[in-house]
N, C-alpha and C positions, 0 to 999 in steps of 0.2 A: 504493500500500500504506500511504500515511504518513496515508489517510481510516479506515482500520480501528483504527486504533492513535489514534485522538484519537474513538473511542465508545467512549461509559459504561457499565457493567454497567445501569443503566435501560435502555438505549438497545438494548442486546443483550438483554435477555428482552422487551422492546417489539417487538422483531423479529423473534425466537422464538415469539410467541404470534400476530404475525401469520402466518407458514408453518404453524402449527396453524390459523388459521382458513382459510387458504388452500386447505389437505391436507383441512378436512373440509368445504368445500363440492365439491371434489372429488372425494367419496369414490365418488358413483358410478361416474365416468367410469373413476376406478382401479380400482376395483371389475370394470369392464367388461373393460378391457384386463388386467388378471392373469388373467379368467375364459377370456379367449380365448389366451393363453398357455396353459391346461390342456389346451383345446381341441386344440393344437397338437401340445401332448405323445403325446396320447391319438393324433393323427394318425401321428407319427412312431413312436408303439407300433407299428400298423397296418401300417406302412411294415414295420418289421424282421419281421412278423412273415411278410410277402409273401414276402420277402429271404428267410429261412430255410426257407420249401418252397420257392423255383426252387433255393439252394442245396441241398437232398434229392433236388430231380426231377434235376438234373443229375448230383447221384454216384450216384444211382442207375442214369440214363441210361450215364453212363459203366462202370458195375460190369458190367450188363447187356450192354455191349456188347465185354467185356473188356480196359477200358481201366486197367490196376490199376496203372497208374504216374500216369495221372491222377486216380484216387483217391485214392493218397497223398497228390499233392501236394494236392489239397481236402482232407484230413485234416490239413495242415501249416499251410492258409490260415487255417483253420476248427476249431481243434483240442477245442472246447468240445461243437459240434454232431455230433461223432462217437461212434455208438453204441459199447457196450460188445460186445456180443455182434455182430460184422460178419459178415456171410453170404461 
């Protein structure tokens, strides 16, 4: 630690401006990997969005089969995805 403390204010924007040329020959590859981060998100939308019809097909499977204790408690699990108007 006692090498950081014996550089210069030159010596730290000398350094500075090298991790800016560094970050913008870079920029594609960063460019690349944040774009597939989106990718990913957009996946995991996907994902919950599967999630939330098996979660419908089954309170519904259950309603139909008159399972109304199991119902509640997927109403307890899940308290957002439950309609207003319940059959």
């Amino acid at each position: 630690m006692d090498l950081l403390k014996d550089i210069s204010p030159a010596q730290w924007a000398m350094l500075a401006l090298g991790v800016v040329f560094v970050g913008l020959s870079f920029k594609s590859e960063v460019s690349k990997v944040l774009s597939s981060f989106a990718i990913k998100k957009k996946e995991a939308d996907i994902k919950l969005t599967a999630l939330v019809g098996k979660w419908e097909r089954l309170r519904d499977a259950c309603h139909d089969a008159g399972l109304h204790n199991a119902c509640s408690k997927l109403d307890e699990v899940f308290p957002m995805l439950v309609e207003v108007n319940d059959e």
